[in-house]
N, C-alpha and C positions, 0 to 999 in steps of 0.2 A: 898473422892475419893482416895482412895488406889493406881488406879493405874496412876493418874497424876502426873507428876513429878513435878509441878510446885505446887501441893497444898503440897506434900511433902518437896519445899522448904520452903514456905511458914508457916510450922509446924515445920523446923529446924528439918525434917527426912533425906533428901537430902542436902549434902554439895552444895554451893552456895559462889560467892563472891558477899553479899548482901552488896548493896549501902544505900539501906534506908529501914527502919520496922517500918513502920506507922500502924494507925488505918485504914488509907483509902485502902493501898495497901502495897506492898513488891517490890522492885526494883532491880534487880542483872546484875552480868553481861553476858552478851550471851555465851554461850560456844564456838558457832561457829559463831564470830561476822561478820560484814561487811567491819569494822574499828575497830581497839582498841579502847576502850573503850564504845562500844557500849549495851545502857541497856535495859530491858525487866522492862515493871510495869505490876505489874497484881493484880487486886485485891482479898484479903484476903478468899471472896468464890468463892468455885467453882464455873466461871461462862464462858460458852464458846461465846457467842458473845459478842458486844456491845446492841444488843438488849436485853438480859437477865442482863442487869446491870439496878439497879432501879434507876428509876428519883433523888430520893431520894440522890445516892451516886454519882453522878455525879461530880457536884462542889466538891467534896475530893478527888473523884481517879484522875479527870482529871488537879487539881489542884497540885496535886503529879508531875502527868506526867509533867506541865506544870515548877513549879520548877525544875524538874532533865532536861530538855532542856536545862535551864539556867544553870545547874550547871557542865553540860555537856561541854559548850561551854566554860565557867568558867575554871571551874577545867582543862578542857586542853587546853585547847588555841586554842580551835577550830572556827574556823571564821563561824559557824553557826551547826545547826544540823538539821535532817531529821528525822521528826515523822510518825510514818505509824503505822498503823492497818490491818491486815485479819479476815475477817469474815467467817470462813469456808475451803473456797477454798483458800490453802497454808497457810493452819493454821497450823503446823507441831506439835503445841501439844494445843489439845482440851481443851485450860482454857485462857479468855479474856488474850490480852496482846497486849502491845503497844510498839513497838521500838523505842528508843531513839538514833540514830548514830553519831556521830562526824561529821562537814563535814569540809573540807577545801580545797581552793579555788586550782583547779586542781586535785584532789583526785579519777578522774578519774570515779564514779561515775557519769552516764548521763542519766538524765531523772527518771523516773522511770525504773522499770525492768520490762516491755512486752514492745511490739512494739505499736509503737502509729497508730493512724487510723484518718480520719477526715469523716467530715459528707459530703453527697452528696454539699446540701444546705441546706439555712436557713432553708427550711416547715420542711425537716428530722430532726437537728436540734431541731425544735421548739416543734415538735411531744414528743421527748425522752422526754426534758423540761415539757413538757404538762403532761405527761403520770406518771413524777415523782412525779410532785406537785399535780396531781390528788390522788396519793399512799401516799402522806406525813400526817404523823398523826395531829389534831391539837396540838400545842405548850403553 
């Protein structure tokens, strides 16, 4: 894909300050982070959700992500970190990718980023619950 910039990193077409070059995946750092130090994993093919990533590479890329957490928090002395995913909507470049943020304690980050909402009651609730697990593939 030519014009991803993220398989261009990945190819060592696009400068990057890459953290890790694994078989599973490629790790770098944001350009325009949340926190310093904060990393991007994406893996090796082009692939734009989590849904197009195969069962198959699961246990590697997310074992990747799973390590640089650690090494995040490690490496800087950050009293924990903040993993998130977009699947489409505020995907700002079209190839799977997981953020890895720094966090520490007061850093001013709250919550997630939209507003939060609650359910009527329980039945509503229980309905969405219902409606997901009716939609979930078997495992």
């Amino acid at each position: 894909m030519g014009a991803c910039v993220f398989c261009g990193i990945v190819a060592g077409e696009v400068p990057a300050f890459v953290v890790a070059d694994e078989p599973d995946g490629v790790a770098f750092l944001d350009t325009r982070p949340v926190f310093r130090g904060h990393v991007l994993v994406v893996p090796r093919a082009h692939l734009v959700t989590l849904a197009d990533l195969p069962a198959e590479a699961l246990a590697g890329y997310f074992g990747l992500v799973q390590r640089l957490a650690v090494a995040v928090e490690s490496g800087l002395g950050a009293g924990g970190t903040f993993v998130a995913m977009n699947n489409r909507v505020s995907q700002s470049v079209a190839h799977l990718h997981t953020h890895v943020v720094p966090r520490t304690k007061g850093d001013g980050l709250r919550g997630f980023f939209w507003p939060r909402t609650r359910y009527a009651d329980d039945v509503e609730a229980r309905g969405y619950a219902d409606r997901v697990a009716a939609a979930l593939a078997p495992g």
